[in-house]
C-alpha positions in Angstrom: -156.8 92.7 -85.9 -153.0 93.0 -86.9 -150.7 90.9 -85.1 -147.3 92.4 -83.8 -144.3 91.4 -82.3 -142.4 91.9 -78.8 -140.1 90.5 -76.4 -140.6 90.0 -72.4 -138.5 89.4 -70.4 -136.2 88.5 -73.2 -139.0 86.0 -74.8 -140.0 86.5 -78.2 -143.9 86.3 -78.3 -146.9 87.7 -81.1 -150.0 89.7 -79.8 -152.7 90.6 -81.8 -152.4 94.6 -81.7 -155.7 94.5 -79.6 -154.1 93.4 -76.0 -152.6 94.9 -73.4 -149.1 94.0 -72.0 -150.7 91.6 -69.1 -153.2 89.4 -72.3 -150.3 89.3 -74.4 -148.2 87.8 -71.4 -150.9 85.8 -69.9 -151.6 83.8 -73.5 -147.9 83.3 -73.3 -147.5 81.6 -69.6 -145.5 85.2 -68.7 -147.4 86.0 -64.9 -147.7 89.5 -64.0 -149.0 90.0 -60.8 -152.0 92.2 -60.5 -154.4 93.1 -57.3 -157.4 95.3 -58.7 -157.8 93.3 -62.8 -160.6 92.1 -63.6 -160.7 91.5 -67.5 -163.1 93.2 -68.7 -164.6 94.1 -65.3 -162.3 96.3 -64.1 -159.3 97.5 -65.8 -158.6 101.0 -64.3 -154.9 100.5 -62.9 -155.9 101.6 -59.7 -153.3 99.4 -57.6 -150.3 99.8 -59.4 -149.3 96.3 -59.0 -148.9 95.1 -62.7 -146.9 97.7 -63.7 -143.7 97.0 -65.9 -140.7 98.6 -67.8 -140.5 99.0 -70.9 -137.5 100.0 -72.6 -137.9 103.7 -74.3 -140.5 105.4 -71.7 -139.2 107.2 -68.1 -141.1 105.4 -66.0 -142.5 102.6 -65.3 -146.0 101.9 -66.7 -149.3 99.6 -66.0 -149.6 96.7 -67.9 -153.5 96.2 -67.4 -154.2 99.1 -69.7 -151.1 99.7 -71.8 -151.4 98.2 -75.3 -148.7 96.2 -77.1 -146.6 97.8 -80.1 -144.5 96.1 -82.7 -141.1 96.0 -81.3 -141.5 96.5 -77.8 -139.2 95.4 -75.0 -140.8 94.5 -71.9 -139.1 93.7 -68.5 -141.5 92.8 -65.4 -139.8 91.1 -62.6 -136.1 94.1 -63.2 -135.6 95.0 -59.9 -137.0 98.3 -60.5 -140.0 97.0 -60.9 -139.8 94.8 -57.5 -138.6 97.8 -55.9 -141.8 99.8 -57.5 -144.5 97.0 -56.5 -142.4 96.9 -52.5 -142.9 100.4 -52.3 -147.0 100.1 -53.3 -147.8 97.2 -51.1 -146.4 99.0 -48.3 -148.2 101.7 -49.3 -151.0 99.3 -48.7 -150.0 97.5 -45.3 -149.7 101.1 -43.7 -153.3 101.6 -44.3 -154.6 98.2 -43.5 -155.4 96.6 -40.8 -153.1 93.9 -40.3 -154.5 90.8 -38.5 -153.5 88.1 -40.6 -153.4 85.3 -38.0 -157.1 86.3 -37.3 -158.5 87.0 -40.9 -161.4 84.8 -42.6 -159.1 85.2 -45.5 -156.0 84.1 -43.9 -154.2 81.7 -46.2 -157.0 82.3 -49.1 -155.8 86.6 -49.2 -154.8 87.7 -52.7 -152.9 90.7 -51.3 -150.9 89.1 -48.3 -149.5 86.5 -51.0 -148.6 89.2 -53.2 -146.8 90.2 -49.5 -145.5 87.4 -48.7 -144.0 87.4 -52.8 -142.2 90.2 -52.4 -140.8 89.8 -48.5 -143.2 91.7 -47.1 -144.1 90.4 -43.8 -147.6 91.4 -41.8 -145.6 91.3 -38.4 -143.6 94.7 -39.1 -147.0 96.5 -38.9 -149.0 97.6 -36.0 -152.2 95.6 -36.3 -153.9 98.3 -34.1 -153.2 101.0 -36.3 -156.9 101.3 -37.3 -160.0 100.3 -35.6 -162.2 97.3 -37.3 -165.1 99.4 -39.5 -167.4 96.5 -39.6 -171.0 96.6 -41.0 -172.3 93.1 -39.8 -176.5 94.1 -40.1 -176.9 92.0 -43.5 -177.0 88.2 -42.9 -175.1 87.0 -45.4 -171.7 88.9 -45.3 -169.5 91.4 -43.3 -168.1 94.3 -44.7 -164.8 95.6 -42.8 -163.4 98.7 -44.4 -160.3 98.4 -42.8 -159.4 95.6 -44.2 -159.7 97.2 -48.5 -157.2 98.2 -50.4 -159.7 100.5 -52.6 -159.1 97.5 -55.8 -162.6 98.4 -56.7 -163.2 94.9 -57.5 -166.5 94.5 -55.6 -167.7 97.7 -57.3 -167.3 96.4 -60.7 -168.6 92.9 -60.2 -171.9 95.0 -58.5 -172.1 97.1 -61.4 -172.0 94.1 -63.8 -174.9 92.8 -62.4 -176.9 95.8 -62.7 -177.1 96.7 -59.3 -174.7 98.8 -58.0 -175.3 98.6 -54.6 -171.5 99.6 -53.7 -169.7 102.7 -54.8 -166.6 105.0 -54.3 -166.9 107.9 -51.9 -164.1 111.0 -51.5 -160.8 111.4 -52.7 -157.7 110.7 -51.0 -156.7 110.1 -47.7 -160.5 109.8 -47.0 -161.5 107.7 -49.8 -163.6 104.8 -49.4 -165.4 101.9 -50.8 -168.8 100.9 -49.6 -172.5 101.1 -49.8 -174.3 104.5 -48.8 -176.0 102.7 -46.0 -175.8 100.1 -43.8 -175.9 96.8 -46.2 -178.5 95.6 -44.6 -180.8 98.7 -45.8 -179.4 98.5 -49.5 -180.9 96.6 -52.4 -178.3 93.8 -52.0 -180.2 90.2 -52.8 -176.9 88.5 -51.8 -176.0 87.5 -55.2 -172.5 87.4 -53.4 -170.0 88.2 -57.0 -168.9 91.1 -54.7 -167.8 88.8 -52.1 -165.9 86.3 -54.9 -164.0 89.4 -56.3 -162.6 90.7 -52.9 -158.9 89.9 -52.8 -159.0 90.4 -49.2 -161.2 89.8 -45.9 -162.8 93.1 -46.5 -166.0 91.0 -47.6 -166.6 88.1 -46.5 -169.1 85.2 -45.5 -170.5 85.6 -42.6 -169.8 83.0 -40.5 -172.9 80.6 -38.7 -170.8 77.7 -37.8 -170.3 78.2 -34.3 -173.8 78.2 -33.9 -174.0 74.7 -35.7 -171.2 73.4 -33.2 -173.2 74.2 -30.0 -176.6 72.8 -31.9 -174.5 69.9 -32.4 -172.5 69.5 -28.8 -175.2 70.5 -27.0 -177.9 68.1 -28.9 -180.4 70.2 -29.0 -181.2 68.9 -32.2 -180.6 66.0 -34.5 -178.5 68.1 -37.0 -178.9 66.3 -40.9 -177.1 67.8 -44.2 -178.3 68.6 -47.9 -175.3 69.0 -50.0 -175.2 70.6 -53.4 -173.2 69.5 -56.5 -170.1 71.6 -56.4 -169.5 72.0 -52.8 -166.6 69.2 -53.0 -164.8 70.7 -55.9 -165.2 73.9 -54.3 -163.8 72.2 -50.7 -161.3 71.2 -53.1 -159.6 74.2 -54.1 -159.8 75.8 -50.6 -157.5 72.5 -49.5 -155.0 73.4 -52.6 -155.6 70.8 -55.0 -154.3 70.9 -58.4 -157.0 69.0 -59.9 -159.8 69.4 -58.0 -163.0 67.4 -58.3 -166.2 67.4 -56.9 -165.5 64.6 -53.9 -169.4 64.7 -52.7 -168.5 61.2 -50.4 -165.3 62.8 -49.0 -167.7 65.5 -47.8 -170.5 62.8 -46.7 -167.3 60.9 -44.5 -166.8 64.4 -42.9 -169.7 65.5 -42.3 -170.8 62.5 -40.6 -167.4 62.7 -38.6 -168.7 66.4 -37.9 -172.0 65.1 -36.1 -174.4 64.9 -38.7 -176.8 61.9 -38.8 -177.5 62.0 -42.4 -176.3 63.7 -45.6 -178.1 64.2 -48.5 -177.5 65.0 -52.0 -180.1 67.7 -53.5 -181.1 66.1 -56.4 -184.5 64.9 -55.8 -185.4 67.8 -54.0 -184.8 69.8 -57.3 -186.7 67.3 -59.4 -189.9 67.8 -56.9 -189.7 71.7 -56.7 -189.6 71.6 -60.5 -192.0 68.8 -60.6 -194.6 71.3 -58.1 -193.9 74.3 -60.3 -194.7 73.0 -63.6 -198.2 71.6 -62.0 -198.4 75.3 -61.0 -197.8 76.4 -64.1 -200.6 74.4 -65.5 -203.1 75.2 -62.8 -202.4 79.6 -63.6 -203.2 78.6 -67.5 -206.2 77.2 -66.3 -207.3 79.8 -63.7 -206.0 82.8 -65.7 -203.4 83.3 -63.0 -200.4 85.7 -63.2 -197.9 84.3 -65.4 -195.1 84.6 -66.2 -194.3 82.5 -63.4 -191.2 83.1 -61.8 -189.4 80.4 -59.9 -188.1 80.6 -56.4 -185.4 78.6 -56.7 -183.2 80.8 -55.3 -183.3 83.3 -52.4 -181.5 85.9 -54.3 -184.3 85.4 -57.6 -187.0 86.1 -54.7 -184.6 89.0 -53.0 -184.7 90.7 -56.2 -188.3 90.7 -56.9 -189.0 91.9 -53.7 -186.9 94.4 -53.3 -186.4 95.4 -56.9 -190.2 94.7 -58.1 -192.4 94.1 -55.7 -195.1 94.2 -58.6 -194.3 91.2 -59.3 -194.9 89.4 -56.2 -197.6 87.8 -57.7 -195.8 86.0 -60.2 -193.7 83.9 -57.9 -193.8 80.5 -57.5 -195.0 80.0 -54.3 -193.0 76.7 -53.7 -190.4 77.9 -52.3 -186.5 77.6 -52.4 -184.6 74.9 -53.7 -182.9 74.9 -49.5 -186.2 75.2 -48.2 -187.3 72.2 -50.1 -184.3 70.3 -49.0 -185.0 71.3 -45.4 -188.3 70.0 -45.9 -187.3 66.6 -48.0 -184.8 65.9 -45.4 -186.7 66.7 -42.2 -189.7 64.2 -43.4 -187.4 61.8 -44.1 -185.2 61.5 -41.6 -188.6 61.7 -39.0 -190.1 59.1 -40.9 -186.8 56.6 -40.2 -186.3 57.6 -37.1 -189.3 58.5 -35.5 -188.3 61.8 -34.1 -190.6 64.7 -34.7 -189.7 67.3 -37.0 -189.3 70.0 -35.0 -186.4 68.4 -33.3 -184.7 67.8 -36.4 -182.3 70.9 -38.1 -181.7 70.6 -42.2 -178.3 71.9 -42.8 -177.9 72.9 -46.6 -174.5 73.2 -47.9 -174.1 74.5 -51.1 -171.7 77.3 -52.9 -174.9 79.8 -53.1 -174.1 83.0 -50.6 -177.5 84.4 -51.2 -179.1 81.3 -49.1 -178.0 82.6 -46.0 -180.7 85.6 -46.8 -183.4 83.1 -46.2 -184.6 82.5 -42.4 -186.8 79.5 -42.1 -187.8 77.0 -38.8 -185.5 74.0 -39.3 -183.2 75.2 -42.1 -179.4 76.6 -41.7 -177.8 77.6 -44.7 -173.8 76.9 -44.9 -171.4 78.0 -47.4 -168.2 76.0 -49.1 -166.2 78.5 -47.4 -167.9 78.2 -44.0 -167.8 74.2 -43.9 -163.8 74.5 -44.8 -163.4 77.0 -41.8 -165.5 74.3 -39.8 -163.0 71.5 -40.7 -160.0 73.4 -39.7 -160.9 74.3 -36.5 -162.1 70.5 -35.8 -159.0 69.6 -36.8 -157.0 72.1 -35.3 -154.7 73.3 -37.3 -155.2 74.1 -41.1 -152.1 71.9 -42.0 -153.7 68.6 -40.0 -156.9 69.7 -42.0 -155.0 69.1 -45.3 -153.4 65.8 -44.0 -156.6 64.1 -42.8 -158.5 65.6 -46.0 -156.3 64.3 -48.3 -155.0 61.0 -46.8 -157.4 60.0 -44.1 -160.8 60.6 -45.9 -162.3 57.7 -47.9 -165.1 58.3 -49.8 -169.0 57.5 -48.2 -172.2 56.8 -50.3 -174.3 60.2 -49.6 -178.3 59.0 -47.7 -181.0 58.6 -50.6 -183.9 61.1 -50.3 -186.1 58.9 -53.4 -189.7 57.5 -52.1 -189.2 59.6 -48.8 -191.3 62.7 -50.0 -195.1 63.2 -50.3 -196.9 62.3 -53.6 -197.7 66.2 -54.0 -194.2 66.9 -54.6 -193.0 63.5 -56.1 -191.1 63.6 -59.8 -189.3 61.5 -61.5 -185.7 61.1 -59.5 -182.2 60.9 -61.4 -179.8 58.5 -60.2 -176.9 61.1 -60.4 -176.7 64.8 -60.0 -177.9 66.6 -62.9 -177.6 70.2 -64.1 -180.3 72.5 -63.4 -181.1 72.7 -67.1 -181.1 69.3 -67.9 -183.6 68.3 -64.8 -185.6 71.6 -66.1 -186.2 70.6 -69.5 -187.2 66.4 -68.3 -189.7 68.1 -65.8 -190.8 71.5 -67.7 -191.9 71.6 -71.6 -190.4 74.1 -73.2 -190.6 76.3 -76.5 -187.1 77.5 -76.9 -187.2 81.2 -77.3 -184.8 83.1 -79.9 -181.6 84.1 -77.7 -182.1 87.8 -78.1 -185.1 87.8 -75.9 -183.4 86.4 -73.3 -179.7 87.9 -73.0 -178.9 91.4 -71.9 -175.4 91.3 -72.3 -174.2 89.9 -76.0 -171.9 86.8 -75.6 -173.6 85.7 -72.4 -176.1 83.1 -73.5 -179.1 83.1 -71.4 -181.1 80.4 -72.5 -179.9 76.9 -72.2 -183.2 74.5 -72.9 -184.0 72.4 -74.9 -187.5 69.6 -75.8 -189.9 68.3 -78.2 -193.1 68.3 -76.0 -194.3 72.0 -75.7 -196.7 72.9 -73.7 -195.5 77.1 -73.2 -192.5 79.1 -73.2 -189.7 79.1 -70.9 -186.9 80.6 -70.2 -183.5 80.2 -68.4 -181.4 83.1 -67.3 -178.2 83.4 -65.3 -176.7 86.6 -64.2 -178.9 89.6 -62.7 -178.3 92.0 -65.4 -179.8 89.5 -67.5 -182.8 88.4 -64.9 -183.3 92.2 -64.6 -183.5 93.0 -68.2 -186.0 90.3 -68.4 -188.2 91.3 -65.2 -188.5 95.0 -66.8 -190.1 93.0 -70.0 -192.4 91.7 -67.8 -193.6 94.8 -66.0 -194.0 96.5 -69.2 -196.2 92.9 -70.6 -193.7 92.3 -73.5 -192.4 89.4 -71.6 -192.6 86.3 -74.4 -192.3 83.3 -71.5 -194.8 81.7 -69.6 -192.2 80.3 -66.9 -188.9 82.4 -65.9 -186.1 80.0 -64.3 -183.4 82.2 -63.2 -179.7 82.3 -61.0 -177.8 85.1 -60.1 -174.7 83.8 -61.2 -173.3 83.6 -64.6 -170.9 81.3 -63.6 -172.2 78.5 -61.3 -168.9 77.9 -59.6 -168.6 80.7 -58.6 -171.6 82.3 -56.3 -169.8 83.5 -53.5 -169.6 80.8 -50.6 -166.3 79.8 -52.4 -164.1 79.2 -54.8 -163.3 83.0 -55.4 -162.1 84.7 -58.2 -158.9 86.1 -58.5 -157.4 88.4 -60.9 -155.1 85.9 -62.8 -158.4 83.9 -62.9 -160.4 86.3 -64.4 -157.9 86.3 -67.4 -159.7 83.2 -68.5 -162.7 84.4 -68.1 
């Protein structure tokens, strides 16, 4: 690739002859603002946002999918350009619905900050100038039309994992983006990369906490927590930090100030479900069982196969999720220490995983990152003393230990930290490593990730459905070379829908 030269905004910078005008400035710290990029996702200059001047051409132009050319002169922030994007975004308010103040997304909305950039304010539109067009019948997210801006976002993140469960519909005035039916009758496994690439609150979580509070005020049960690795750096950059890290005991002080009597981490609970399903995997080698097996870790895995191949019930675990064995870990052991029965005792697991609010179970409630920040704020009142007494009047607390509290049948070796999924995979699993080619669907996303001496069969990590997908259609057609299948719906595990959420100048490093 030859590399070129160009100036923007006055700045001299080189581009290899390959990128577009927003690459070229993003690997130079230039920000263009954009609404519906995704790199390499969805580049279709649908909102208009990015586009820029440059000198020789009429008008102006998008600089998502206009390539750089030796000599050019790029302006994005002349006040043509501001006047351009002004014109576009209230383009966009006209036909939105504009309730801020009483938006999920408030505060966390990629399009009202590109407003609020560019003096836009919500208040000079009639909030009641469209009625809400909510489908609410899935149990993991709501969809409200009014609230889209038609980026197409949550179309291409569907698409890239090979489901495409939501599509574009008419032209014009009447166009629209949304599944054909009600989401709840879809194919949707609650993978929840749609819900991460919304920039507004046209997807979102869908919201179980004031259920938890009246559990919790009205005592009906004894309410304990399971938190996941990553909920705290997730918690993190919903509170605005600029170095955010994953404070698990600044979530264990809140929690506890939030009414739970015990928080959790979920480490041993994912050493004992991969403990169980690698004694299940022995016993189906000895019983001629259906293998590959194919873990159950998470809901969306099990979503998927029944939805999506239902022939392959059979193959699945058996032992459940990775919440439901927290649920269970943490019920037993909090009965055992305080001698109240089980069934007054309500497992809350809080992780970053949208697809766990798919699973209903007696005794489990699955929270999302995003749902346990909303939680906070209206404890606290105001989302401003929410940042105060999360950042200054929070010290850290040692999380409860689940180790020696769980039945022999599911006991494995516990870590004293929080491991990776892989790593606590390969200490409980053998493994043959299998050649990468076997395992990845899309070239450059790896999607095998284990490693050990002591084989005893083949198997297999994969993150990202299109790459679970390519490998469940090897194993319908019996050309499947694993004995075990562990799999997550994500490609990136920080980002699974509960929160943090992408955003378009994020997806630049991606």
């Amino acid at each position: 690739m030859a590399e070129v030269k160009l100036t923007i905004n006055g700045q001299e910078i080189t581009a290899s002859s390959d990128d577009t005008i927003l690459t070229a400035a993003a690997k130079n710290c230039i920000t263009i603002p954009t609404l519906c990029f995704m790199k390499d996702c969805n580049q279709i200059a649908a909102c208009r946002i990015c586009v820029v001047e440059v000198t020789g051409r009429r008008g102006v132009v998008p600089s998502c999918v206009t390539k750089v050319a030796e000599g050019m002169e790029v302006q994005t922030e002349s006040e043509r350009i501001q006047k351009a994007r002004r014109i576009t975004l209230d383009m966009l308010c006209k036909n939105h619905r504009m309730i801020c103040d009483q938006c999920s997304r408030y505060s966390d909305c990629e399009f009202h900050a590109l407003c609020r950039r560019y003096g836009i304010s919500e208040r000079d539109y009639n909030p009641y100038v469209m009625d809400a067009d909510k489908d609410e019948s899935a149990p993991h997210l709501v969809r409200d039309t009014s609230k889209c801006v038609l980026c197409q976002r949550c179309v291409a993140a569907c698409h890239e994992q090979g489901m495409d469960i939501i599509a574009v519909f008419n032209r014009g005035r009447n166009k629209k983006v949304a599944p054909p039916l009600p989401l709840a009758q879809t194919g949707c496994v609650g993978c929840g990369q749609c819900v991460a690439a919304c920039p507004t609150g046209a997807l979102s979580v869908k919201d179980d906490t004031a259920e938890l509070r009246n559990i919790i005020r009205q005592k009906k049960k004894q309410v304990v927590a399971v938190v996941a690795p990553g909920v705290g750096e997730g918690f993190a950059k919903l509170f605005y930090e600029k170095k955010p890290e994953d404070h698990l005991g600044k979530i264990a002080a809140m929690l506890c100030k939030l009414g739970m009597k015990r928080v959790y981490p979920e480490t041993a609970a994912k050493t004992a479900l991969f403990a169980a399903e690698r004694r299940e995997l022995e016993s189906r080698k000895e019983t001629g069982a259906a293998l590959p097996l194919i873990s159950e870790m998470s809901p969306a895995i099990v979503n998927l196969v029944e939805k999506h191949y239902p022939q392959l019930k059979k193959n699945l675990s058996g032992k459940g999720t990775l919440q439901a064995m927290c649920a269970q870990l943490a019920r037993e052991a909090y009965a055992k220490e305080s001698g109240i029965p089980e069934a007054d005792i309500l497992a809350v697991y809080i992780s970053n995983d949208l697809s766990g609010k798919t699973e209903k179970r007696e005794g489990l409630m699955a929270l999302t990152t995003y749902e346990l920040a909303a939680m906070f704020r209206r404890a606290c009142v105001s989302r401003f003393t929410a940042m105060k007494v999360w950042r200054e009047q929070l010290a850290d607390e040692p999380l409860d230990s689940l180790a020696g509290e769980f039945p022999d049948s599911l006991a494995g070796t516990l870590p004293a930290d929080n491991l990776s999924a892989d790593t606590v995979l390969a200490d409980t699993v053998s493994v043959n490593v299998l050649p990468a080619d076997t395992a990845s669907a899309n070239p450059g996303k790896e999607g095998i990730r284990l490693t050990a001496d002591d084989v005893s069969g083949n198997a297999i990590s994969l993150y990202g459905l299109a790459n679970v997908r390519a490998m469940l259609d090897k194993v319908t057609e019996g050309a499947c070379p694993a004995d075990y299948i562990y799999a997550q719906p994500y490609i990136d595990e920080r980002i699974q829908g509960g929160a943090p959420r992408y955003t378009s100048a994020d997806s630049l490093e991606r």
